[in-house]
mmCIF file as Biopython writes it, N, C-alpha, C and O atoms, coordinates in Angstrom:
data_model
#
loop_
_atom_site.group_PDB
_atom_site.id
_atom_site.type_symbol
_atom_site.label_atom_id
_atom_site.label_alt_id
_atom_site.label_comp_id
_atom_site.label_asym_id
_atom_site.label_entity_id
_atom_site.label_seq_id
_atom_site.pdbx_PDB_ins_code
_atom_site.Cartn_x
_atom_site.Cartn_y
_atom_site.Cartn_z
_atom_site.occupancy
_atom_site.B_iso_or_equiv
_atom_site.auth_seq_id
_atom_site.auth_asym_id
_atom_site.pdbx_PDB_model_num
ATOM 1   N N  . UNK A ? 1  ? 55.116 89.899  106.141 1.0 0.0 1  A 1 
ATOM 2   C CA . UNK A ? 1  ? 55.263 91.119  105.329 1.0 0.0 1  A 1 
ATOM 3   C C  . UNK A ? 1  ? 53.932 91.464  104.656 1.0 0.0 1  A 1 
ATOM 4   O O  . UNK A ? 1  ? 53.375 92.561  104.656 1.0 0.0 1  A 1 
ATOM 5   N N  . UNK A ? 2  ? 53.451 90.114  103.976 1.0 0.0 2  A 1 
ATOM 6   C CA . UNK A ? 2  ? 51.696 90.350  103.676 1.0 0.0 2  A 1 
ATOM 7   C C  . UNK A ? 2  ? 50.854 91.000  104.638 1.0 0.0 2  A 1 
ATOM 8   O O  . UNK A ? 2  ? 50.009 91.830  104.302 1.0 0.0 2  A 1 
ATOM 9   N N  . UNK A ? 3  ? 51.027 90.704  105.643 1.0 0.0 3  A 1 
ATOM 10  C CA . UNK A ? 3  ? 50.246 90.910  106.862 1.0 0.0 3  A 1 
ATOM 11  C C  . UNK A ? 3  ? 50.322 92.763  106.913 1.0 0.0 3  A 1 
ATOM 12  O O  . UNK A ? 3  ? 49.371 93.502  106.661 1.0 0.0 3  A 1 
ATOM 13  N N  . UNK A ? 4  ? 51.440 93.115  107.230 1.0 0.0 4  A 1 
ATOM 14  C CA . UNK A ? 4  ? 51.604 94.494  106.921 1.0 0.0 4  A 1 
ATOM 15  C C  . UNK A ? 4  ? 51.291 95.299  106.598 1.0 0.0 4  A 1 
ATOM 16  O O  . UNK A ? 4  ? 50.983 96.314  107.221 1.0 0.0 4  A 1 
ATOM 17  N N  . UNK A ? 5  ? 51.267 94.970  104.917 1.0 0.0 5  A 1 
ATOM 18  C CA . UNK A ? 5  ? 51.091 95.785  104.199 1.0 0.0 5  A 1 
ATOM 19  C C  . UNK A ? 5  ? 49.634 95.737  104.022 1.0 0.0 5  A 1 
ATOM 20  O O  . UNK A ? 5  ? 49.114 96.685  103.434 1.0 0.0 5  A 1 
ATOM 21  N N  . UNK A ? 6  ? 49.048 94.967  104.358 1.0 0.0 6  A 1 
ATOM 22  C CA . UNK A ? 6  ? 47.175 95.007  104.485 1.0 0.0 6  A 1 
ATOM 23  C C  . UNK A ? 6  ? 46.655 95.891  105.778 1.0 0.0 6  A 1 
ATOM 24  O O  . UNK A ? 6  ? 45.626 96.566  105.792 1.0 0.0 6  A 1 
ATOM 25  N N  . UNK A ? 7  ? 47.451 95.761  106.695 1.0 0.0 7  A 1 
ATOM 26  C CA . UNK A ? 7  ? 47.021 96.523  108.149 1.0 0.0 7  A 1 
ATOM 27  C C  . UNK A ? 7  ? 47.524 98.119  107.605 1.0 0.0 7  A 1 
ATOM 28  O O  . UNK A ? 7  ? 46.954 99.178  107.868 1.0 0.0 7  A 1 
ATOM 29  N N  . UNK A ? 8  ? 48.747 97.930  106.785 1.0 0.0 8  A 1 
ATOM 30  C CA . UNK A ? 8  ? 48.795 99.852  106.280 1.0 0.0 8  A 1 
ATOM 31  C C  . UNK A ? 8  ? 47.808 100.577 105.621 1.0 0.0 8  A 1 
ATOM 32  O O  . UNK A ? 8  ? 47.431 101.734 105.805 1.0 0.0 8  A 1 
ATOM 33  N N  . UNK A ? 9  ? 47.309 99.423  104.537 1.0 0.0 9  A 1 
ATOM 34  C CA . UNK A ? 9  ? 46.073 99.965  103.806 1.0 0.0 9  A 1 
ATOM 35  C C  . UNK A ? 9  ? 45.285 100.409 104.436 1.0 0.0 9  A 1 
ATOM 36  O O  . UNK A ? 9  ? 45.144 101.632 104.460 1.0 0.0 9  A 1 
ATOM 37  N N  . UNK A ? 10 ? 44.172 99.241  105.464 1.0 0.0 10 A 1 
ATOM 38  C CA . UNK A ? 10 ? 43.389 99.773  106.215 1.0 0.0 10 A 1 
ATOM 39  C C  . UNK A ? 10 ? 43.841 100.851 106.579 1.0 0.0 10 A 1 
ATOM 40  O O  . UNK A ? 10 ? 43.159 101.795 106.182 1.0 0.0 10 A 1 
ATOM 41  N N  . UNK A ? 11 ? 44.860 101.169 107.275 1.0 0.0 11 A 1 
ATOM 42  C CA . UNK A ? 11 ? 44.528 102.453 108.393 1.0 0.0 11 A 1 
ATOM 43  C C  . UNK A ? 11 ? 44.863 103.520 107.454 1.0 0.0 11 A 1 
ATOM 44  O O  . UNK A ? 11 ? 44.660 104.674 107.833 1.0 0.0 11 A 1 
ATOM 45  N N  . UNK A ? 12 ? 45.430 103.283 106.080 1.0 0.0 12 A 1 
ATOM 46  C CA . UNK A ? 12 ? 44.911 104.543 105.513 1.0 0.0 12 A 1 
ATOM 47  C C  . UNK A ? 12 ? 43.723 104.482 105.045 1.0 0.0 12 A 1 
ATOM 48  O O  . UNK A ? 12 ? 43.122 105.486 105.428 1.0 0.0 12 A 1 
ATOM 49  N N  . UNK A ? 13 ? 42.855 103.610 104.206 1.0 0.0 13 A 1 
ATOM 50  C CA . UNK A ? 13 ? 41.245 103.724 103.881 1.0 0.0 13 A 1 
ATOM 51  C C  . UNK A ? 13 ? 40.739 104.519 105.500 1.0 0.0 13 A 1 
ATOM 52  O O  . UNK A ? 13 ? 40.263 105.653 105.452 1.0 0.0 13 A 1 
ATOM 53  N N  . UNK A ? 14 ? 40.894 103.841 106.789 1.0 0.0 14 A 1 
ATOM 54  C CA . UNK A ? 14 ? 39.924 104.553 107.695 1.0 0.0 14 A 1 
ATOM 55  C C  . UNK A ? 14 ? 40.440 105.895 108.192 1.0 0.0 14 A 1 
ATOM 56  O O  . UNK A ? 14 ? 39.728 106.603 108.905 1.0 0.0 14 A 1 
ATOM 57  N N  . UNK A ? 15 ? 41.588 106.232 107.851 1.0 0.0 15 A 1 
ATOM 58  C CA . UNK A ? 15 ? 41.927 107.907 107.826 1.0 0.0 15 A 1 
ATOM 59  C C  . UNK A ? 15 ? 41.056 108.594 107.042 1.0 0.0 15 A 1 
ATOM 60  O O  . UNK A ? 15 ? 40.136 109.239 107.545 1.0 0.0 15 A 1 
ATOM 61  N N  . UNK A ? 16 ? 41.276 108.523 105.608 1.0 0.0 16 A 1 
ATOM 62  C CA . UNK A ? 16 ? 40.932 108.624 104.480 1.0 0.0 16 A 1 
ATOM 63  C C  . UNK A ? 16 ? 38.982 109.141 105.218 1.0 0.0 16 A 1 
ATOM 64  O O  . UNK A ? 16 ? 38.547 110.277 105.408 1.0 0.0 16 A 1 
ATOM 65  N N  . UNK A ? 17 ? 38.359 107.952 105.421 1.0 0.0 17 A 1 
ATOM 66  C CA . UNK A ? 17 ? 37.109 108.007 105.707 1.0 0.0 17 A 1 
ATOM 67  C C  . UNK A ? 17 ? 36.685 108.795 107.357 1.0 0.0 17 A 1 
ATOM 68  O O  . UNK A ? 17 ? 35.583 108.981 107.875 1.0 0.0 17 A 1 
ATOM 69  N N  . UNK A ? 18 ? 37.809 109.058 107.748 1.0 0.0 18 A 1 
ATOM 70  C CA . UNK A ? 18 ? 37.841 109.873 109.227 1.0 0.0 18 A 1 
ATOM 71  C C  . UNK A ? 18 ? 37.746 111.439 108.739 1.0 0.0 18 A 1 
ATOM 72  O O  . UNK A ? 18 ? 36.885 112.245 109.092 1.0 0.0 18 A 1 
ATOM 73  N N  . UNK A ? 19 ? 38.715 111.646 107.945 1.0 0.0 19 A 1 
ATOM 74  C CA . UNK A ? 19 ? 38.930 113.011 107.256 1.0 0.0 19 A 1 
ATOM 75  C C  . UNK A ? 19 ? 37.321 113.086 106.427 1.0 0.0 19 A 1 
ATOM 76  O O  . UNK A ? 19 ? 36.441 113.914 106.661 1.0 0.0 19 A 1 
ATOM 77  N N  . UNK A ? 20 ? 37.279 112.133 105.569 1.0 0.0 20 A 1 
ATOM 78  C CA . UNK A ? 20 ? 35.954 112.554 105.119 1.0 0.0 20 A 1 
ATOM 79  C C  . UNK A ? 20 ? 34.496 112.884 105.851 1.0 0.0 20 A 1 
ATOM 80  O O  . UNK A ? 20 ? 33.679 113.583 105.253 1.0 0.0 20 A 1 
ATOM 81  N N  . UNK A ? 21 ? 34.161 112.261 107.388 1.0 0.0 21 A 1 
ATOM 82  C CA . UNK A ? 21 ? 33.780 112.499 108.473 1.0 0.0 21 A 1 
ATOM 83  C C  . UNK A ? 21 ? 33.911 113.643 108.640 1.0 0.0 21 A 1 
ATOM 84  O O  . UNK A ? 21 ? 32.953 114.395 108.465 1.0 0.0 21 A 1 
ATOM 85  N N  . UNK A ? 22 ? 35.254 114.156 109.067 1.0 0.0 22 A 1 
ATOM 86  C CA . UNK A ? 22 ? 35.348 115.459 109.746 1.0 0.0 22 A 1 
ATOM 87  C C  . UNK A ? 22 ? 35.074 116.576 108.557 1.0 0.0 22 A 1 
ATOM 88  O O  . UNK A ? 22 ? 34.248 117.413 108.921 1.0 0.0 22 A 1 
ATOM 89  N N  . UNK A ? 23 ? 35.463 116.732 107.526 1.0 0.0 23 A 1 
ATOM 90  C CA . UNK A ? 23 ? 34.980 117.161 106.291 1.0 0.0 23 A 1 
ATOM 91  C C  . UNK A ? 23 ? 33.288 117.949 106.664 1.0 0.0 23 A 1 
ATOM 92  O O  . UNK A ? 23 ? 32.955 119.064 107.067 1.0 0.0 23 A 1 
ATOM 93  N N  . UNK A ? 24 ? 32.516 116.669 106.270 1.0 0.0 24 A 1 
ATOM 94  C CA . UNK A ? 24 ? 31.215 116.581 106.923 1.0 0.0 24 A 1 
ATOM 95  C C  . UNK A ? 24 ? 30.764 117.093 107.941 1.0 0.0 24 A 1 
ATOM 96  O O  . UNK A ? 24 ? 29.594 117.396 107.706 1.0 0.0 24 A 1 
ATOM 97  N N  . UNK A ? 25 ? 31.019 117.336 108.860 1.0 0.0 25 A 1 
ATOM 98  C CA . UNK A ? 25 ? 30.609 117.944 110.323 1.0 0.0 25 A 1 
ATOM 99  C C  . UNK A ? 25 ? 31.347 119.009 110.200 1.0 0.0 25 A 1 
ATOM 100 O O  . UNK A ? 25 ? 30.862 119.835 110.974 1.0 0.0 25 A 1 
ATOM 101 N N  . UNK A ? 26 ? 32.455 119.563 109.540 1.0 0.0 26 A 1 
ATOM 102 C CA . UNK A ? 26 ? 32.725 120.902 109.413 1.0 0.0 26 A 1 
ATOM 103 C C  . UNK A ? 26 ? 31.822 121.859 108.405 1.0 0.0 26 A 1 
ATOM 104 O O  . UNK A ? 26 ? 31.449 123.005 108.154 1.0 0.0 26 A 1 
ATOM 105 N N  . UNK A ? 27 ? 31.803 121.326 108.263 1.0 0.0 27 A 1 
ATOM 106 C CA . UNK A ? 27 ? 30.686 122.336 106.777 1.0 0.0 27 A 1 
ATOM 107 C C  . UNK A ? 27 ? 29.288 122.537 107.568 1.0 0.0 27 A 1 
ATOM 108 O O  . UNK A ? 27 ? 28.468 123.357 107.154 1.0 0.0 27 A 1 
ATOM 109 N N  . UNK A ? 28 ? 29.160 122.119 108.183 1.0 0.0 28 A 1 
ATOM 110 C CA . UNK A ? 28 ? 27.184 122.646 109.062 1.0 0.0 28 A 1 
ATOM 111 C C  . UNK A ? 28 ? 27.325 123.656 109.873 1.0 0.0 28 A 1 
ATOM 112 O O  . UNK A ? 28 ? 26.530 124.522 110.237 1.0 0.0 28 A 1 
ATOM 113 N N  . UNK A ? 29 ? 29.062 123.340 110.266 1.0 0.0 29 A 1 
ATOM 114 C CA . UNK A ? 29 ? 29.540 123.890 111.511 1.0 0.0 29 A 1 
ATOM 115 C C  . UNK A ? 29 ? 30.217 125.177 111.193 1.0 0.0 29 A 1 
ATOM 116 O O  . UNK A ? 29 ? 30.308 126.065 112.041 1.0 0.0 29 A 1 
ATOM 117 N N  . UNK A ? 30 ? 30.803 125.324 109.715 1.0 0.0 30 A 1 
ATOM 118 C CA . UNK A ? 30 ? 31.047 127.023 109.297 1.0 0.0 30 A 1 
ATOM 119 C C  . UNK A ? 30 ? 29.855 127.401 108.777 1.0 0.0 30 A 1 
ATOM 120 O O  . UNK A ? 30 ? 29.883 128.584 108.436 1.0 0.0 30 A 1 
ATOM 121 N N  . UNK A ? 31 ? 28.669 126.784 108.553 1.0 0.0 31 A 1 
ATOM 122 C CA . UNK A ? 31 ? 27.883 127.803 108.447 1.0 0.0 31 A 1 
ATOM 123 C C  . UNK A ? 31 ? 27.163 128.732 109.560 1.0 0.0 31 A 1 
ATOM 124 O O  . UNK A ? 31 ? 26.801 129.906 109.633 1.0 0.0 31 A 1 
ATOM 125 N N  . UNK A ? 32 ? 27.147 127.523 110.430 1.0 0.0 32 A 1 
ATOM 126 C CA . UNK A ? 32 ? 25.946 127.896 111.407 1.0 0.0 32 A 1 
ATOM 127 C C  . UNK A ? 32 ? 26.862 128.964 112.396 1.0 0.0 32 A 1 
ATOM 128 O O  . UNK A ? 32 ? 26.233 129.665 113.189 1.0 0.0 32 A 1 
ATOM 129 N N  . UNK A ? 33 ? 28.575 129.092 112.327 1.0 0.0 33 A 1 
ATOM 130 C CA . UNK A ? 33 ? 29.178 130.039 112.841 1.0 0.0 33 A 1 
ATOM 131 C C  . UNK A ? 33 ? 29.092 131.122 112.092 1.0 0.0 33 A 1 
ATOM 132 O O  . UNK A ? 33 ? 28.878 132.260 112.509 1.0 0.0 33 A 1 
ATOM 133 N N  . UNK A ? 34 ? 29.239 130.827 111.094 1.0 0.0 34 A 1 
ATOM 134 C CA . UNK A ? 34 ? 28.939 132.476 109.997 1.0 0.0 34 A 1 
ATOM 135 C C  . UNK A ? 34 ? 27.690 133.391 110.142 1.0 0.0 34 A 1 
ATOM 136 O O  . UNK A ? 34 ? 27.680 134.615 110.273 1.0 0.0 34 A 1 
ATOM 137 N N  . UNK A ? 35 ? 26.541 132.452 110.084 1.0 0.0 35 A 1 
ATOM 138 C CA . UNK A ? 35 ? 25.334 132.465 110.849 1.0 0.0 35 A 1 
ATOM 139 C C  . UNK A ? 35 ? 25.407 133.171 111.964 1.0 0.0 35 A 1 
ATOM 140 O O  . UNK A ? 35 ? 25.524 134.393 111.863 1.0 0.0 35 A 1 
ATOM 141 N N  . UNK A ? 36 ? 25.360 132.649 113.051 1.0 0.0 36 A 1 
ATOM 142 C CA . UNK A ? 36 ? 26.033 133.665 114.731 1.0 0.0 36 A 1 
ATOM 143 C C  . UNK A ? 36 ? 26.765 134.891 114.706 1.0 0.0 36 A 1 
ATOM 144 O O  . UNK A ? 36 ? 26.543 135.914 115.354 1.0 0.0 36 A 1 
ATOM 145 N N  . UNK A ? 37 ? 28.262 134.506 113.325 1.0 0.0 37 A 1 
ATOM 146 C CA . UNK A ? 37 ? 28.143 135.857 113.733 1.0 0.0 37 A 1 
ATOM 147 C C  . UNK A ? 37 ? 28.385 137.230 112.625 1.0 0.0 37 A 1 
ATOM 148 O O  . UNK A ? 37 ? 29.182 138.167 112.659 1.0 0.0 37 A 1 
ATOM 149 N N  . UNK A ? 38 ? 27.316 136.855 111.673 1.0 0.0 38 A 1 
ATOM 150 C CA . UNK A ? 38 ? 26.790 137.974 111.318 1.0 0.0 38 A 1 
ATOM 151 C C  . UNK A ? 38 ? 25.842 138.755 111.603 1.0 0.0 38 A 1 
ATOM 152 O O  . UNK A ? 38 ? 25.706 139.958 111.378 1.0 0.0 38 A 1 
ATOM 153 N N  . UNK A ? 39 ? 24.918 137.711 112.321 1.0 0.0 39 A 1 
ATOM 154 C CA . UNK A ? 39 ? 23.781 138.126 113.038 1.0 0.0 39 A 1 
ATOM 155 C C  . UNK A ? 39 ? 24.173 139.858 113.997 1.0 0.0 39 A 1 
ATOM 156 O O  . UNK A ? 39 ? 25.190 140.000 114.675 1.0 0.0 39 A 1 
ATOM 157 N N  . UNK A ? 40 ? 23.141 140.930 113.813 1.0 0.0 40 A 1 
ATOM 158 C CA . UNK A ? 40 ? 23.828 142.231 114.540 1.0 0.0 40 A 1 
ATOM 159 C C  . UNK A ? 40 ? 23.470 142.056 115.504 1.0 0.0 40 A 1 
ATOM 160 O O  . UNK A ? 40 ? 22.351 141.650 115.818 1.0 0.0 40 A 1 
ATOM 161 N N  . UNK A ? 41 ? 24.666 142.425 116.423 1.0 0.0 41 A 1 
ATOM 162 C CA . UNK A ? 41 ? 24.502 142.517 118.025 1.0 0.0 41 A 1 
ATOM 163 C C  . UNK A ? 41 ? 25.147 142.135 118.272 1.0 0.0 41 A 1 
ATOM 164 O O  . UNK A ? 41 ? 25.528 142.584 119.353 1.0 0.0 41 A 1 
ATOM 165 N N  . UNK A ? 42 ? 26.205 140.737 117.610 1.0 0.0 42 A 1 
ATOM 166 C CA . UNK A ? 42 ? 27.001 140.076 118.062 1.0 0.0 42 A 1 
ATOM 167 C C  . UNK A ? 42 ? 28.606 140.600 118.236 1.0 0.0 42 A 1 
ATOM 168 O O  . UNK A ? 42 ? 29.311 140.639 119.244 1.0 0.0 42 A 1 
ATOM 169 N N  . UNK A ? 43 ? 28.802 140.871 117.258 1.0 0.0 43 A 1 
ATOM 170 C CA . UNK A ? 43 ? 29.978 141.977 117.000 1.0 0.0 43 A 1 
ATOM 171 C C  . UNK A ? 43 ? 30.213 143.353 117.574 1.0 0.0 43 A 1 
ATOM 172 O O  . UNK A ? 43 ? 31.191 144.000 117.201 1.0 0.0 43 A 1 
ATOM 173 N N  . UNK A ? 44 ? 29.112 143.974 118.728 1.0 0.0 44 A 1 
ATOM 174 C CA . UNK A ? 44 ? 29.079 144.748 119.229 1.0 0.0 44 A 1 
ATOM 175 C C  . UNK A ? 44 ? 29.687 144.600 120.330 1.0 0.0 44 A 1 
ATOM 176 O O  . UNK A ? 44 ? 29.748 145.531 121.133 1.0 0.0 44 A 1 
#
């Protein structure tokens, strides 16, 4: 039952730090799309 409840933790801490990952790589990634496409020409 010890055993368990330590393997639940982990895999929420490395969710936890997966989400914070993806977090991270989303934010460069709405800019540099906002970027593209405000740029004129694109929307044409």
């Amino acid at each position: 039952m010890q055993n368990f409840d330590g393997e639940k933790r982990e895999r929420r801490e490395l969710m936890s730090s997966r989400s914070k990952l993806r977090t991270l790589f989303s934010i460069p990634t709405l800019l540099v799309a906002m970027k593209v496409f405000s740029e004129p020409g694109v929307l044409q």
